[in-house]
C-alpha positions as CSV (number, residue, x, y, z in Angstrom):
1,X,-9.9,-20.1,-52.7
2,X,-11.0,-21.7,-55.8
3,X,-10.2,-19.9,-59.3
4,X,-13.5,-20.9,-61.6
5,X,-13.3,-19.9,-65.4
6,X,-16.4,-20.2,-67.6
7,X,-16.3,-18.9,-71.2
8,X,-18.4,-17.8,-74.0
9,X,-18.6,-16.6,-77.9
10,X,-20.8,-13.4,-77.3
11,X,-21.9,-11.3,-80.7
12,X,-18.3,-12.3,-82.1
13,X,-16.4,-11.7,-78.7
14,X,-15.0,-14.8,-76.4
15,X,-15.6,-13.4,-73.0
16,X,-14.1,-15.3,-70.0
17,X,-15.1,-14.6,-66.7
18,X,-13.2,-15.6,-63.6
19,X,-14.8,-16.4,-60.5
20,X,-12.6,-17.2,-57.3
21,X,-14.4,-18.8,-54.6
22,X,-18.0,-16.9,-55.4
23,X,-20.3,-16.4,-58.0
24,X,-21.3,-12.7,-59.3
25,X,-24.4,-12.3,-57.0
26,X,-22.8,-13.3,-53.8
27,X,-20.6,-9.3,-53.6
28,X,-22.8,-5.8,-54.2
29,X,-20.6,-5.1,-56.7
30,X,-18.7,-6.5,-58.8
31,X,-16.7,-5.3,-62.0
32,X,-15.5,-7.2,-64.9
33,X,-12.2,-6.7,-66.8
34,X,-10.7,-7.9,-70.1
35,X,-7.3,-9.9,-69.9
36,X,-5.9,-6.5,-71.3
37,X,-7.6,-4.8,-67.8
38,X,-10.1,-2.9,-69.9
39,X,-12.8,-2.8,-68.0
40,X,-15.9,-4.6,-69.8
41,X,-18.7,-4.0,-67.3
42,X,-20.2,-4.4,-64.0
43,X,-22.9,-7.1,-62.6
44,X,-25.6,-5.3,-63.6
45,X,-24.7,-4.0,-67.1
46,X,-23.4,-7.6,-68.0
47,X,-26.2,-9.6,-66.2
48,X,-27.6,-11.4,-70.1
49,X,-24.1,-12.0,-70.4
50,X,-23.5,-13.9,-67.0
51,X,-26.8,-15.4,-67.5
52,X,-25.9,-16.7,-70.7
53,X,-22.4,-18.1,-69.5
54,X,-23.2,-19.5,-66.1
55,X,-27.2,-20.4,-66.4
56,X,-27.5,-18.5,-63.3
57,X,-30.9,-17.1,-63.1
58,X,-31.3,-13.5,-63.6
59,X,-33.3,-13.0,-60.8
60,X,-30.4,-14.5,-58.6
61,X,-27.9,-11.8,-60.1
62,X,-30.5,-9.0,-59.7
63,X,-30.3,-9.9,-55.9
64,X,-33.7,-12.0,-54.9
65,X,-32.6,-14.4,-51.9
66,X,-30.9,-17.0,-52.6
67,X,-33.4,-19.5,-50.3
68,X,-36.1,-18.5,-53.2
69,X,-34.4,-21.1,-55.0
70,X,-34.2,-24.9,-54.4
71,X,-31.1,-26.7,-53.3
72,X,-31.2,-28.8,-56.9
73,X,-31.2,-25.3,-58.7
74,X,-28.6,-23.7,-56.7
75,X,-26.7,-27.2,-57.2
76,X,-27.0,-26.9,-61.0
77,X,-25.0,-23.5,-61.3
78,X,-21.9,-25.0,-61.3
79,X,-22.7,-27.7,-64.0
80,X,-20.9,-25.0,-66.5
81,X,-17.6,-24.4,-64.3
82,X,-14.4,-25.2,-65.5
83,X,-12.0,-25.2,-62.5
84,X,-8.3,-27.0,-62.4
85,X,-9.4,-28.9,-59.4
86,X,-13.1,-30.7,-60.1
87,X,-13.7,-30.6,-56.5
88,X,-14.0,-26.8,-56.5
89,X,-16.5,-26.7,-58.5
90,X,-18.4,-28.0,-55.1
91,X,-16.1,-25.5,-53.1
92,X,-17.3,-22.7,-55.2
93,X,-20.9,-23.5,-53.9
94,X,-20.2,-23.2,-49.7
95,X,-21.8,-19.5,-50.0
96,X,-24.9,-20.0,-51.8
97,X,-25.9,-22.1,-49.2
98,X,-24.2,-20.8,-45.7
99,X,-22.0,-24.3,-45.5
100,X,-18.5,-24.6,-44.6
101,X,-16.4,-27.9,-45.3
102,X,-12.6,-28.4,-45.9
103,X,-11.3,-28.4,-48.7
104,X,-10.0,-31.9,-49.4
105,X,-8.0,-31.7,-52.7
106,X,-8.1,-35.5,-54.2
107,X,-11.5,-36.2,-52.7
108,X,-13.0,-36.2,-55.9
109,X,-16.3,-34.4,-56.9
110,X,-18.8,-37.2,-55.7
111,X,-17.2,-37.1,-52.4
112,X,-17.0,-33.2,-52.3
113,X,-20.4,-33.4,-53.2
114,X,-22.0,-36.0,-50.5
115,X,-20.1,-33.3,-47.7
116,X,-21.9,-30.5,-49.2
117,X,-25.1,-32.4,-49.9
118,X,-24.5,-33.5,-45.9
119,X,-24.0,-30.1,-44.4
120,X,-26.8,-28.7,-46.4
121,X,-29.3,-31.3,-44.1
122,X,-28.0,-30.4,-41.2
123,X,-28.8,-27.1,-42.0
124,X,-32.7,-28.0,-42.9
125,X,-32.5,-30.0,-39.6
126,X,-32.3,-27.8,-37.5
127,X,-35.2,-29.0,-34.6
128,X,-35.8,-28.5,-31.3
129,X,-33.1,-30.3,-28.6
130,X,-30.0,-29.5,-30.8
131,X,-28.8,-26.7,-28.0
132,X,-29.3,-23.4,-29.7
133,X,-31.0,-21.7,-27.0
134,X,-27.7,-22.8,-24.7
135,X,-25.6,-21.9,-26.6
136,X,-27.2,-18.5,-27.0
137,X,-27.5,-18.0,-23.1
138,X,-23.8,-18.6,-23.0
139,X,-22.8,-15.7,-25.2
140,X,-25.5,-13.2,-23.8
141,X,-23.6,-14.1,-20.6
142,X,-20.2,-13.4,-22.3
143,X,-21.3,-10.0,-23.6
144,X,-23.1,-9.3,-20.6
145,X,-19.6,-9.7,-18.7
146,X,-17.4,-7.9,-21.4
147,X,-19.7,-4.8,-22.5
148,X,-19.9,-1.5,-20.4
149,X,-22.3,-1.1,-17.7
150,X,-23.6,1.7,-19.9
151,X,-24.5,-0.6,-22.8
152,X,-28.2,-2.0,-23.0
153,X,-28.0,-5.8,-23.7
154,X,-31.8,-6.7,-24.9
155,X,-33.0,-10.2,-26.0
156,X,-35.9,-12.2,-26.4
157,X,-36.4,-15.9,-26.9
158,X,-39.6,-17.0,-29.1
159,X,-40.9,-20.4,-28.8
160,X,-42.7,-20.7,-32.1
161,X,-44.7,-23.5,-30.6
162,X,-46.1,-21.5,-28.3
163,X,-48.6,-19.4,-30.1
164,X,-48.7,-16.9,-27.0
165,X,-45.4,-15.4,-26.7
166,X,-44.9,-16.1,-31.0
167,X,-45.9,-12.8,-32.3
168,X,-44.5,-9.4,-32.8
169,X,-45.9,-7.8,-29.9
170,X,-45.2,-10.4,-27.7
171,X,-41.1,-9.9,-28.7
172,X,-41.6,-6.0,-28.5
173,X,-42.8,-6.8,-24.7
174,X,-39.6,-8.7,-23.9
175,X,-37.6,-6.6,-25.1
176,X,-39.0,-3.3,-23.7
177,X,-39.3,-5.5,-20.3
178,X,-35.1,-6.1,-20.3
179,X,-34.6,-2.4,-21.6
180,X,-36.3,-1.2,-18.8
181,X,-35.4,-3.8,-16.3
182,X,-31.8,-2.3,-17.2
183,X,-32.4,1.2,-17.3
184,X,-35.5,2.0,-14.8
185,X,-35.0,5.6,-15.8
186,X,-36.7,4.2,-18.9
187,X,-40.2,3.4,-17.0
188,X,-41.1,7.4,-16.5
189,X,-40.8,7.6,-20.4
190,X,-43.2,4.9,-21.5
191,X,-45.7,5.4,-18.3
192,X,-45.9,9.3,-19.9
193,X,-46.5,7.8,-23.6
194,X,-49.2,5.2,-22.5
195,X,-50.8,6.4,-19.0
Protein backbone atom coordinates (compact mmCIF):
# COMPACT_ATOMS: atom_id res chain seq x y z
CA UNK A 1 0.00 0.00 0.00
CA UNK A 2 1.27 3.25 -1.03
CA UNK A 3 2.13 6.06 1.70
CA UNK A 4 1.18 9.60 -0.23
CA UNK A 5 2.13 12.87 1.62
CA UNK A 6 0.85 16.26 0.41
CA UNK A 7 1.50 19.41 2.41
CA UNK A 8 0.41 22.83 2.87
CA UNK A 9 1.05 26.44 4.76
CA UNK A 10 -2.67 26.89 6.13
CA UNK A 11 -3.35 30.43 8.17
CA UNK A 12 0.39 30.06 9.49
CA UNK A 13 0.17 26.23 10.15
CA UNK A 14 2.10 23.49 7.73
CA UNK A 15 -0.38 20.76 7.69
CA UNK A 16 0.65 17.36 6.13
CA UNK A 17 -1.72 14.88 5.42
CA UNK A 18 -0.86 11.28 4.76
CA UNK A 19 -2.78 9.19 2.52
CA UNK A 20 -1.91 5.34 2.14
CA UNK A 21 -3.30 3.71 -0.75
CA UNK A 22 -6.73 6.02 -0.83
CA UNK A 23 -7.72 9.47 -0.90
CA UNK A 24 -10.06 11.08 1.94
CA UNK A 25 -13.44 10.41 0.18
CA UNK A 26 -12.93 6.80 -0.71
CA UNK A 27 -13.57 5.70 3.67
CA UNK A 28 -17.00 7.19 5.63
CA UNK A 29 -14.86 8.48 7.94
CA UNK A 30 -11.92 9.43 8.30
CA UNK A 31 -9.90 11.49 11.09
CA UNK A 32 -6.86 13.45 10.85
CA UNK A 33 -3.98 13.72 13.38
CA UNK A 34 -1.01 16.01 14.01
CA UNK A 35 2.62 14.26 14.04
CA UNK A 36 2.18 14.89 17.88
CA UNK A 37 -1.37 12.53 17.51
CA UNK A 38 -3.47 15.58 18.45
CA UNK A 39 -6.23 15.11 16.61
CA UNK A 40 -6.79 18.11 13.97
CA UNK A 41 -10.16 17.08 12.47
CA UNK A 42 -12.23 14.84 10.60
CA UNK A 43 -13.21 14.71 6.58
CA UNK A 44 -15.85 16.84 6.96
CA UNK A 45 -14.60 19.64 9.32
CA UNK A 46 -11.30 19.78 7.29
CA UNK A 47 -12.90 19.42 3.68
CA UNK A 48 -11.48 23.53 2.51
CA UNK A 49 -8.42 22.30 3.88
CA UNK A 50 -8.15 18.92 1.83
CA UNK A 51 -9.54 20.86 -0.96
CA UNK A 52 -6.93 23.25 -0.79
CA UNK A 53 -4.04 20.67 -0.46
CA UNK A 54 -5.09 18.00 -2.90
CA UNK A 55 -7.43 19.98 -5.56
CA UNK A 56 -9.79 17.39 -4.97
CA UNK A 57 -13.26 18.76 -5.58
CA UNK A 58 -15.41 19.41 -2.68
CA UNK A 59 -18.16 17.79 -4.04
CA UNK A 60 -16.04 14.54 -4.35
CA UNK A 61 -15.09 14.74 -0.47
CA UNK A 62 -18.77 15.61 0.38
CA UNK A 63 -19.61 12.06 -1.20
CA UNK A 64 -21.22 12.75 -4.92
CA UNK A 65 -20.20 9.51 -7.06
CA UNK A 66 -17.15 9.37 -8.16
CA UNK A 67 -18.48 8.39 -12.02
CA UNK A 68 -19.99 12.20 -11.88
CA UNK A 69 -16.56 13.08 -12.71
CA UNK A 70 -14.42 12.44 -15.88
CA UNK A 71 -11.59 10.05 -16.06
CA UNK A 72 -9.12 13.27 -16.98
CA UNK A 73 -10.41 14.89 -13.61
CA UNK A 74 -10.20 11.92 -11.46
CA UNK A 75 -6.59 11.51 -13.22
CA UNK A 76 -5.55 15.04 -12.23
CA UNK A 77 -5.90 14.39 -8.33
CA UNK A 78 -2.81 13.04 -8.00
CA UNK A 79 -0.87 15.82 -9.89
CA UNK A 80 -0.12 17.22 -6.19
CA UNK A 81 1.14 13.82 -4.49
CA UNK A 82 4.38 13.44 -3.29
CA UNK A 83 5.10 9.67 -2.80
CA UNK A 84 8.74 7.88 -2.37
CA UNK A 85 7.91 5.67 -5.30
CA UNK A 86 6.48 8.00 -8.44
CA UNK A 87 4.57 5.04 -9.62
CA UNK A 88 2.29 5.22 -6.62
CA UNK A 89 1.06 8.12 -7.30
CA UNK A 90 -0.85 5.95 -10.18
CA UNK A 91 -1.31 3.11 -7.54
CA UNK A 92 -3.04 5.54 -5.25
CA UNK A 93 -5.75 5.97 -8.09
CA UNK A 94 -6.95 1.93 -8.51
CA UNK A 95 -10.05 2.93 -6.22
CA UNK A 96 -11.35 5.93 -7.77
CA UNK A 97 -11.83 4.05 -10.67
CA UNK A 98 -12.73 0.19 -9.57
CA UNK A 99 -9.15 -1.07 -11.38
CA UNK A 100 -6.75 -3.45 -10.15
CA UNK A 101 -3.06 -3.78 -11.55
CA UNK A 102 0.22 -4.94 -9.86
CA UNK A 103 2.18 -2.94 -8.52
CA UNK A 104 5.45 -2.99 -10.55
CA UNK A 105 8.06 -0.94 -8.56
CA UNK A 106 10.59 0.41 -11.34
CA UNK A 107 7.97 0.63 -14.11
CA UNK A 108 8.11 4.18 -13.94
CA UNK A 109 4.95 6.53 -13.95
CA UNK A 110 4.35 6.59 -17.82
CA UNK A 111 4.20 2.93 -17.72
CA UNK A 112 2.07 2.74 -14.53
CA UNK A 113 0.00 5.08 -16.15
CA UNK A 114 -0.64 3.36 -19.75
CA UNK A 115 -1.81 0.06 -17.28
CA UNK A 116 -4.18 2.18 -15.58
CA UNK A 117 -5.23 4.22 -18.57
CA UNK A 118 -5.58 0.43 -20.15
CA UNK A 119 -7.78 -1.16 -17.45
CA UNK A 120 -9.79 1.90 -17.27
CA UNK A 121 -11.05 0.99 -21.21
CA UNK A 122 -11.69 -2.21 -20.51
CA UNK A 123 -13.88 -1.08 -18.09
CA UNK A 124 -15.85 1.44 -20.59
CA UNK A 125 -15.86 -1.63 -22.97
CA UNK A 126 -17.73 -3.61 -21.56
CA UNK A 127 -20.20 -4.83 -24.70
CA UNK A 128 -22.18 -7.59 -25.47
CA UNK A 129 -20.22 -11.21 -26.23
CA UNK A 130 -17.61 -10.60 -23.43
CA UNK A 131 -19.31 -13.67 -21.18
CA UNK A 132 -20.92 -11.81 -18.38
CA UNK A 133 -24.16 -13.49 -18.49
CA UNK A 134 -21.95 -17.05 -18.31
CA UNK A 135 -20.21 -16.29 -15.96
CA UNK A 136 -23.17 -15.18 -13.94
CA UNK A 137 -25.13 -18.49 -14.59
CA UNK A 138 -22.07 -20.26 -13.24
CA UNK A 139 -22.19 -18.79 -9.84
CA UNK A 140 -26.13 -18.75 -9.44
CA UNK A 141 -25.36 -22.55 -10.10
CA UNK A 142 -22.64 -22.49 -7.29
CA UNK A 143 -24.86 -20.81 -4.78
CA UNK A 144 -27.73 -22.74 -5.86
CA UNK A 145 -25.72 -25.98 -4.86
CA UNK A 146 -24.11 -24.56 -1.65
CA UNK A 147 -27.15 -22.50 0.05
CA UNK A 148 -29.90 -24.30 2.18
CA UNK A 149 -32.90 -25.55 0.55
CA UNK A 150 -34.64 -22.98 2.78
CA UNK A 151 -32.91 -20.04 1.09
CA UNK A 152 -34.71 -18.20 -1.86
CA UNK A 153 -32.21 -17.70 -4.73
CA UNK A 154 -34.04 -14.93 -7.08
CA UNK A 155 -32.51 -13.48 -10.30
CA UNK A 156 -33.32 -11.77 -13.30
CA UNK A 157 -31.40 -11.14 -16.50
CA UNK A 158 -32.38 -7.70 -18.45
CA UNK A 159 -31.51 -7.47 -22.02
CA UNK A 160 -31.43 -3.69 -22.33
CA UNK A 161 -31.80 -4.12 -26.06
CA UNK A 162 -34.85 -5.53 -25.67
CA UNK A 163 -37.20 -2.83 -24.77
CA UNK A 164 -39.80 -5.53 -23.55
CA UNK A 165 -38.36 -7.23 -20.71
CA UNK A 166 -36.04 -3.66 -19.98
CA UNK A 167 -38.20 -2.05 -17.40
CA UNK A 168 -38.85 -2.14 -13.76
CA UNK A 169 -41.90 -4.11 -13.95
CA UNK A 170 -40.74 -6.46 -16.25
CA UNK A 171 -37.62 -7.35 -13.52
CA UNK A 172 -40.34 -7.32 -10.58
CA UNK A 173 -42.08 -10.19 -12.84
CA UNK A 174 -39.01 -12.36 -12.99
CA UNK A 175 -38.28 -12.09 -9.92
CA UNK A 176 -41.71 -12.73 -8.27
CA UNK A 177 -41.94 -15.67 -11.10
CA UNK A 178 -38.55 -17.52 -9.41
CA UNK A 179 -39.76 -16.55 -5.78
CA UNK A 180 -42.73 -18.29 -6.40
CA UNK A 181 -41.57 -20.96 -8.68
CA UNK A 182 -39.35 -21.80 -5.40
CA UNK A 183 -41.81 -21.38 -2.81
CA UNK A 184 -45.41 -22.28 -4.36
CA UNK A 185 -46.77 -21.55 -0.87
CA UNK A 186 -46.05 -18.01 -2.13
CA UNK A 187 -48.90 -18.16 -5.03
CA UNK A 188 -51.95 -18.21 -2.34
CA UNK A 189 -50.38 -14.81 -1.00
CA UNK A 190 -50.26 -12.74 -4.22
CA UNK A 191 -53.51 -14.53 -5.85
CA UNK A 192 -55.32 -13.01 -2.29
CA UNK A 193 -53.50 -9.36 -2.99
CA UNK A 194 -54.47 -9.16 -6.73
CA UNK A 195 -57.59 -11.58 -7.43
Amino acid sequence: MSICQMSRQISGRQIVIFLSGSLPFEEANVEFFSQRYKRLGDKDSLRLQIHAITGIPERALEGEPLSHFSVNDRLSWMEKRQTKYEEDKVYSLLGIFGVYISPFYGEGMARALTRLQDEIKKLEECNPGKGKTILLYGIINELSKSTAKITLLSYFFNQATNSRINSTTAVLRGLLFMLINQQLVLISHLRKKHN
